[in-house]
TIVOGU-307311 format. One record per residue (C-alpha): residue number from 1; x, y, z negated; residue in three letters. Coordinates in pm, whole numbers, plus 32768, in hexadecimal, padded with zeros to 4 digits. Layout:
N
+-----+------+------+------+-----+
|   i |    X |    Y |    Z |  aa |
+-----+------+------+------+-----+
| NUM |    X |    Y |    Z | ALA |
...
+-----+------+------+------+-----+
! end
This chain:
253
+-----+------+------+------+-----+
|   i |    X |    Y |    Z |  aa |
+-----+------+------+------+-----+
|   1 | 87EC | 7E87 | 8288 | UNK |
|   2 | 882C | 7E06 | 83E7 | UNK |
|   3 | 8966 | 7E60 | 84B4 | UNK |
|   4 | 8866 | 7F43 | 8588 | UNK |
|   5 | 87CA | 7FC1 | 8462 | UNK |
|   6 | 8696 | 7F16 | 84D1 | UNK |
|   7 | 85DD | 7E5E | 83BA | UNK |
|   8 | 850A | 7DA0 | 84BA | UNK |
|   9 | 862B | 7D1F | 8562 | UNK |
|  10 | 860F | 7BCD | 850B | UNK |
|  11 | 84E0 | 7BB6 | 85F0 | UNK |
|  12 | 85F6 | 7B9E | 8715 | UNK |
|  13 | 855C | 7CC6 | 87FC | UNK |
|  14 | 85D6 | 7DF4 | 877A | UNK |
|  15 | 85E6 | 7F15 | 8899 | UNK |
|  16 | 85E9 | 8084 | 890C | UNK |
|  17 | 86E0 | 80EE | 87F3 | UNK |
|  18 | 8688 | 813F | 8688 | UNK |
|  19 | 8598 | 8234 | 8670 | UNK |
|  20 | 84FE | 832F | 851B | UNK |
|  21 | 8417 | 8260 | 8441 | UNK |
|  22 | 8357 | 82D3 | 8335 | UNK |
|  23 | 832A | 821D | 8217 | UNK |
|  24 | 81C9 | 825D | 81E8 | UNK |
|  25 | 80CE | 82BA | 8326 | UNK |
|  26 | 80F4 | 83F4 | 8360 | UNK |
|  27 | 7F67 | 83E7 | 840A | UNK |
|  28 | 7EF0 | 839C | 8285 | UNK |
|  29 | 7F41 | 84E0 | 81FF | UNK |
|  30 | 7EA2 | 863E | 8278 | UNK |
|  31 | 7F5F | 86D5 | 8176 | UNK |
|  32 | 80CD | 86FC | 816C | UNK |
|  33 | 813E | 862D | 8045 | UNK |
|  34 | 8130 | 84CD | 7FC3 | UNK |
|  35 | 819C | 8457 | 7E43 | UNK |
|  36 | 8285 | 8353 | 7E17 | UNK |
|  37 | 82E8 | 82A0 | 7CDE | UNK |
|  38 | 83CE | 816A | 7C92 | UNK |
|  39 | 84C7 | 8186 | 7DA8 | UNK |
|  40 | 8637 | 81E5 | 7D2C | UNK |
|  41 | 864D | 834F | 7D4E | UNK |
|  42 | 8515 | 8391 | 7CC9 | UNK |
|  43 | 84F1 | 8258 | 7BBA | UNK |
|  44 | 8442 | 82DB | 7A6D | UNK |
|  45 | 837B | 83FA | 7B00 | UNK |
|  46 | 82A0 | 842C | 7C38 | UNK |
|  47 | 834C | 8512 | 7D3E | UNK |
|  48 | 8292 | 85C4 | 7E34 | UNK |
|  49 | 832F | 85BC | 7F90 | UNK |
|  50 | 82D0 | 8656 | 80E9 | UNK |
|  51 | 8249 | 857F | 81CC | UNK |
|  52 | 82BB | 85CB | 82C9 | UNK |
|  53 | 8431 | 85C8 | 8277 | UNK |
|  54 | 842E | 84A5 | 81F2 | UNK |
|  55 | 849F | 83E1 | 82D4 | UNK |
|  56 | 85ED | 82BC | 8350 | UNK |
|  57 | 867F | 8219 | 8448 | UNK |
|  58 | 85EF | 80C4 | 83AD | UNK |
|  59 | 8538 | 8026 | 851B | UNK |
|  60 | 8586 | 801F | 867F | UNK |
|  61 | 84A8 | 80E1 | 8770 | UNK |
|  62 | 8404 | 7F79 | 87E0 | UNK |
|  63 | 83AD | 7F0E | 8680 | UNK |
|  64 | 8328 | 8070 | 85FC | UNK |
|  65 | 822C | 8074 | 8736 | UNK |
|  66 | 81D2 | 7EDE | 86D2 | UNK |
|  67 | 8137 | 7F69 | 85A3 | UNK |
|  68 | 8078 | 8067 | 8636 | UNK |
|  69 | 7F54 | 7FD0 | 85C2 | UNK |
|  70 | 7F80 | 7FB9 | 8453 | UNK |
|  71 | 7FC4 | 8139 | 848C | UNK |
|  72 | 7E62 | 8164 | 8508 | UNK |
|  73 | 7DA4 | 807D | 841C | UNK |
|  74 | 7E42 | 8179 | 8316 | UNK |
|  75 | 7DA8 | 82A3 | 8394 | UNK |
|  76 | 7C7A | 8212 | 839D | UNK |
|  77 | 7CD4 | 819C | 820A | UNK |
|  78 | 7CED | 831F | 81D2 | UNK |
|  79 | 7B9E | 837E | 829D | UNK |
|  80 | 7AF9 | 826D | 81AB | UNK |
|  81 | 7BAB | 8307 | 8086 | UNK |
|  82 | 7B4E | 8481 | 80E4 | UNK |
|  83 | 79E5 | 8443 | 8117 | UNK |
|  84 | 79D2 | 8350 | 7FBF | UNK |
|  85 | 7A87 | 84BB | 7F24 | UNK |
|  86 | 7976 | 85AC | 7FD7 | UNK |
|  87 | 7853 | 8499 | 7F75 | UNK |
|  88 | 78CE | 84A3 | 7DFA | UNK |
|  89 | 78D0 | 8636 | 7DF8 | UNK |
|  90 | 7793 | 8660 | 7ED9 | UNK |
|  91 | 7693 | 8548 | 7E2A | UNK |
|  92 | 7681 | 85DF | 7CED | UNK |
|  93 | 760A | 872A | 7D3E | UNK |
|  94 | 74DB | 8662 | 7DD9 | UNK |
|  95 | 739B | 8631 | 7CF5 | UNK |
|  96 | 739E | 84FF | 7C21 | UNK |
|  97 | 7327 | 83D1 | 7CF6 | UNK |
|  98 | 7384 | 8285 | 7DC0 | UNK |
|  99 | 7454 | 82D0 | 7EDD | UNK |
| 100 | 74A0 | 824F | 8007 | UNK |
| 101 | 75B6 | 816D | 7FFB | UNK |
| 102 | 76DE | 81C9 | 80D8 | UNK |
| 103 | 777E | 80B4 | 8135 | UNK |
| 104 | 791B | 80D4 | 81B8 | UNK |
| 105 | 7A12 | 7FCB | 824B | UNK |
| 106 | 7B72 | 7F8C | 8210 | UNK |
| 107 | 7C24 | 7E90 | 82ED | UNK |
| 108 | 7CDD | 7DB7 | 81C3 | UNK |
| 109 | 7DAE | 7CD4 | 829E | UNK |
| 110 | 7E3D | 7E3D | 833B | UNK |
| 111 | 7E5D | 7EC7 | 81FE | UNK |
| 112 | 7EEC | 7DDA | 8176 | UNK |
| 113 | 7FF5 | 7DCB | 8273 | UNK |
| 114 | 801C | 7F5E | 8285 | UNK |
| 115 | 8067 | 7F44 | 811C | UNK |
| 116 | 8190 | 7E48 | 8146 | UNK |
| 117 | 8215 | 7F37 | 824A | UNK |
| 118 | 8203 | 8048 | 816D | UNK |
| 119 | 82B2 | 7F75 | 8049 | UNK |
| 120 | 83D0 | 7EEE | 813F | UNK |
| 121 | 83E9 | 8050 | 81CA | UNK |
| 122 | 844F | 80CE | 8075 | UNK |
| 123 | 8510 | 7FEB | 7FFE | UNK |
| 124 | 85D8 | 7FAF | 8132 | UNK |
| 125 | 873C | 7FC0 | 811B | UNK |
| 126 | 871C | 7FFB | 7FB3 | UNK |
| 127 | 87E9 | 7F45 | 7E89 | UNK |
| 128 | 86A6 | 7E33 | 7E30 | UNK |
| 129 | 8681 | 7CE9 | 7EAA | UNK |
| 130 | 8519 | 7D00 | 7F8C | UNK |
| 131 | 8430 | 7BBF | 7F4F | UNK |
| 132 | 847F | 7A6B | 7E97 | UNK |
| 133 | 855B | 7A23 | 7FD8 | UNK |
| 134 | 85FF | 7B54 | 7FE9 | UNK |
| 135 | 87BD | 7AF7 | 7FF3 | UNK |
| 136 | 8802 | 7C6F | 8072 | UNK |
| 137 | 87C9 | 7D8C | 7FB3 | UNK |
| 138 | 8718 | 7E84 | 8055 | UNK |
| 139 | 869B | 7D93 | 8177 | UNK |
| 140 | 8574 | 7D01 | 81AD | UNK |
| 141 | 8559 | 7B59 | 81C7 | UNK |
| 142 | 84B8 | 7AD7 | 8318 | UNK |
| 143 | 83B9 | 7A60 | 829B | UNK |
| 144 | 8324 | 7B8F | 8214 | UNK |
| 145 | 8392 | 7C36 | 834F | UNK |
| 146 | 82CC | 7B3B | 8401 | UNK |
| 147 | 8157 | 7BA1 | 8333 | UNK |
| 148 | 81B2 | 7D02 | 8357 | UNK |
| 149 | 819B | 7CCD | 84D9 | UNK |
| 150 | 804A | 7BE2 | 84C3 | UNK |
| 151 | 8121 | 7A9B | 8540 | UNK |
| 152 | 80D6 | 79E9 | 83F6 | UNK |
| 153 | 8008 | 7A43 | 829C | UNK |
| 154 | 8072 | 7A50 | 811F | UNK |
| 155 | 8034 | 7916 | 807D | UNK |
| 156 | 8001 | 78B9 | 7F42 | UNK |
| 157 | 7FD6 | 79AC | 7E11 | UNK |
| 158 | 806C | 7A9E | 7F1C | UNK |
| 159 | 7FF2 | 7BB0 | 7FB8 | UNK |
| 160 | 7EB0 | 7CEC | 7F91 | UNK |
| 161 | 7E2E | 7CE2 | 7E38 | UNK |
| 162 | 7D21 | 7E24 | 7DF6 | UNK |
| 163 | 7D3F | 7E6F | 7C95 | UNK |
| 164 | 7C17 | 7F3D | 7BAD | UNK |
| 165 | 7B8F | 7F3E | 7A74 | UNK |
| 166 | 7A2B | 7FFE | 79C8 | UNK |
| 167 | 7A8D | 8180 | 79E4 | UNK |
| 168 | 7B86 | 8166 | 7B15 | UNK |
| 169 | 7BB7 | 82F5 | 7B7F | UNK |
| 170 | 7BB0 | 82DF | 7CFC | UNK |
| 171 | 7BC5 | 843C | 7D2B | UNK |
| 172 | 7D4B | 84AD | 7D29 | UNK |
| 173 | 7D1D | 8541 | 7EAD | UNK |
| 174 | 7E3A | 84D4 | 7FA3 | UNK |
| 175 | 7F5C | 844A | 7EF2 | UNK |
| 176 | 7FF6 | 8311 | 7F0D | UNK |
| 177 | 80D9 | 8289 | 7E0F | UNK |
| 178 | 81B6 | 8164 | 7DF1 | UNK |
| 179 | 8274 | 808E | 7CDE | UNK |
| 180 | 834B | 7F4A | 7D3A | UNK |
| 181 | 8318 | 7E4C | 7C4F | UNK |
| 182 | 8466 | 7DA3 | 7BFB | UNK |
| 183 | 84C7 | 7C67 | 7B92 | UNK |
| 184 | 8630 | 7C49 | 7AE3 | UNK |
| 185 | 8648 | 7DBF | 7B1E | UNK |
| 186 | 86E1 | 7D7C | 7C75 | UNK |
| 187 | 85E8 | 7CBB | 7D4E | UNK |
| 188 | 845C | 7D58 | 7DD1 | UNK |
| 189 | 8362 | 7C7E | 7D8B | UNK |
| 190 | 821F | 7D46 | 7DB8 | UNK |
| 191 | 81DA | 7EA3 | 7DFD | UNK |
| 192 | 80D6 | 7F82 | 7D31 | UNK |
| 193 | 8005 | 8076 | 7E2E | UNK |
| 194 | 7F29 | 819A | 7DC2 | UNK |
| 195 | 7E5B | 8208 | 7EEE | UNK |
| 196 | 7D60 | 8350 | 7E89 | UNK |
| 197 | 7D53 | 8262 | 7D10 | UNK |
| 198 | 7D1F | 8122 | 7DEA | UNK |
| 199 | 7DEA | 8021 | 7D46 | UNK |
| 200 | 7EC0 | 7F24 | 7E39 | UNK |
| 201 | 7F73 | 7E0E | 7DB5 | UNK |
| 202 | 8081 | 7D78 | 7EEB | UNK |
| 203 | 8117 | 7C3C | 7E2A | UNK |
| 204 | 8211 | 7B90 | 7F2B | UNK |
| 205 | 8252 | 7A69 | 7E6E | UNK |
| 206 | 8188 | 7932 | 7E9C | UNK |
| 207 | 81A2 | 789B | 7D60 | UNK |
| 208 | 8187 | 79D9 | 7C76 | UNK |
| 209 | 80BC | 7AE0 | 7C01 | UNK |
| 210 | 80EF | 7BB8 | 7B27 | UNK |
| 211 | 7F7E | 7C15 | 7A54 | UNK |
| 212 | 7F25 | 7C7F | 796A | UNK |
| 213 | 8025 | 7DA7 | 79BC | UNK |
| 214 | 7FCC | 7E1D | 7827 | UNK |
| 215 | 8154 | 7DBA | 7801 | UNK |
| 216 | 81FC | 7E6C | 7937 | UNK |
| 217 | 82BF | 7F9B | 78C1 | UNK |
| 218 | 82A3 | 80D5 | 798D | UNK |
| 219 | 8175 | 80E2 | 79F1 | UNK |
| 220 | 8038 | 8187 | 795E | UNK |
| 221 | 7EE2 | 8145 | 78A1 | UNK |
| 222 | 7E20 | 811E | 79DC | UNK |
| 223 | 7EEE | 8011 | 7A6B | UNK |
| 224 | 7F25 | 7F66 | 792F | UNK |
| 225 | 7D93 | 7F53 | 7918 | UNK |
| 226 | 7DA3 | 7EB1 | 7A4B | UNK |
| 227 | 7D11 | 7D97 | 7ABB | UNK |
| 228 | 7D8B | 7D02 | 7BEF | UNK |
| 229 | 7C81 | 7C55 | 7CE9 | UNK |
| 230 | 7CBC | 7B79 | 7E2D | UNK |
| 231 | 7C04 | 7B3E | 7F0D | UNK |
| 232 | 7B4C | 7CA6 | 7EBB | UNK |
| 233 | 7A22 | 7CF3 | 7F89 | UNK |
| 234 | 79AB | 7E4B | 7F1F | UNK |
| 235 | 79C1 | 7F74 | 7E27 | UNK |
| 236 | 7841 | 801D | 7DD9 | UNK |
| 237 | 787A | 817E | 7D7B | UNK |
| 238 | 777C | 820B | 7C86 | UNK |
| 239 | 76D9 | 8390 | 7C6E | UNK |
| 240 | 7627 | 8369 | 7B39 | UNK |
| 241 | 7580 | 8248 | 7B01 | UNK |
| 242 | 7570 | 81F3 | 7C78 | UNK |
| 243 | 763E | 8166 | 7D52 | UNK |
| 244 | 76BD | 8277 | 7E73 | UNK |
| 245 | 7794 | 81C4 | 7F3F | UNK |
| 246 | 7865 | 8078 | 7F8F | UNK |
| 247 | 79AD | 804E | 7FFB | UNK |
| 248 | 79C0 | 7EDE | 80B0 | UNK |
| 249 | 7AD9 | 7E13 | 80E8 | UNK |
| 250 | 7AD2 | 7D50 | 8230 | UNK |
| 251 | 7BBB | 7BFC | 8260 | UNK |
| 252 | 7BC4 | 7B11 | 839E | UNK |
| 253 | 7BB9 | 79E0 | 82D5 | UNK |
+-----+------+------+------+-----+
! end
C-alpha cells in the first residue's frame, strides 16, 4: 500500500483523510453477512463475515465518494437479483403456460468496474502481486486504478467475462463469494465472483485467460463447468419449459 494507505493514490488527488471502506457495498446486502473464499485468512474454505464490520482504512474520503456510483449500480445488481429469486419461486406455482417475459438490466460497463473495486478492495495491502503490472504486493498498478475510476477501459483478453453452463443454479439468495486466481502463487491475475450463482470472471491481464478453468484447483464443479463468454448479452431464465425472465447485460460500446 501507499504511504497514506490510500490505494487510489496514484491518481494524485487524494483528500479529506482516510476514511472506513468496505470491501464489498455494503447497499448490496439486506442481510448481514457476505461469504468470502480465496483470500489468506480464509483460503480453502468459504468464511462468512458481517458486513458490516468488514471494513479498512484502504481509500481516502475523496476517492471512496468517486466511486459512489459503482456503489449504486450494485444495489440495483441486487434488486435485479432479488426479483430474478422471487420470479423463480413465484412462476411455478402458476398453471402451466407461456408467460410473459420479464425482462431486467444490468449496467456491464458499471459492473464490471464495481467488481474490480471489490477485487482491489480485498486484496489491498495483502501479500499478492495485483494485475500483470503489479511490482508491490498488496498495491494496486495505475493502470488498473485508472479503469476502476472510468478514465480508461480493460483491453485486451482483460476485463468482465459472465460465465454459465446448461443447469447453472441461480438461486443461492444474497451471497457473494470470491477466489483470486493466482499466477506463480504470488501474483492476481483474475478474480472468480459468485453473485446469487451468477458467475463473473474479472481477468486483468491483456494477453491471458485462463478457460477452460476444468484445471484450476480450489474451486468447485460449477465453476469448473464453466464456460466463460465476452461480450455476454443476456441470461433467459426458464420455469418449465418457458422462458420466465431475462437478465440483460447493457455495454456503451
Amino acid at each position: 500500500m501507499t504511504t497514506n494507505n490510500c490505494w487510489a493514490a496514484s491518481l494524485g488527488n487524494c483528500a479529506d483523510g482516510i476514511s472506513r471502506e468496505h470491501y464489498v457495498s455494503e447497499a448490496f446486502f439486506s442481510g448481514p453477512s457476505v461469504a468470502v473464499r480465496g483470500l489468506p485468512w480464509c483460503k480453502d474454505q468459504t468464511k462468512v463475515v458481517g458486513i458490516g464490520s468488514v471494513t479498512a482504512k484502504i481509500l481516502c474520503k475523496k476517492h471512496n465518494s468517486d466511486l459512489s456510483p459503482l456503489d449504486q449500480e450494485a444495489g440495483k445488481l441486487i434488486e435485479v437479483i432479488r426479483e430474478h429469486l422471487r420470479l423463480t419461486v413465484a412462476r411455478p406455482k402458476r398453471p402451466i403456460s407461456p408467460f410473459k417475459i420479464e425482462r431486467m438490466f444490468v449496467n456491464a460497463d458499471l459492473l464490471e468496474r464495481w467488481l474490480l473495486k471489490c477485487l482491489i478492495n480485498l486484496t489491498a495491502g495483502g501479500p499478492y502481486l495485483i494485475g500483470a503490472n503489479g511490482v508491490s504486493p498488496g498495491n494496486p498498478p495505475h493502470e488498473l486504478v485508472l479503469i476502476a475510476y472510468g478514465r480508461t477501459k480493460f483491453q485486451g483478453e482483460s476485463g468482465m467475462y459472465v460465465g454459465a453452463h446448461v443447469g447453472l443454479d441461480m438461486k443461492m439468495g444474497e451471497v457473494l463469494e470470491f477466489v483470486p486466481l493466482l499466477s506463480n502463487n504470488q501474483r492476481v491475475i483474475a478474480g472468480l465472483f459468485r453473485v446469487a450463482g451468477l458467475q463473473l470472471y474479472l481477468s486483468l491481464d491483456p494477453l491471458w485467460i485462463k478457460s477452460p478453468l476444468q484445471g484450476v484447483s480450489g474451486i468447485d464443479a460449477d465453476w469448473r463447468m464453466t464456460d466463460l463468454h465476452r461480450p455476454f448479452k443476456k441470461i433467459n431464465v426458464n420455469v418449465g419449459k418457458y422462458v420466465s425472465h431475462t437478465i440483460e447485460f447493457l455495454r456503451s460500446d
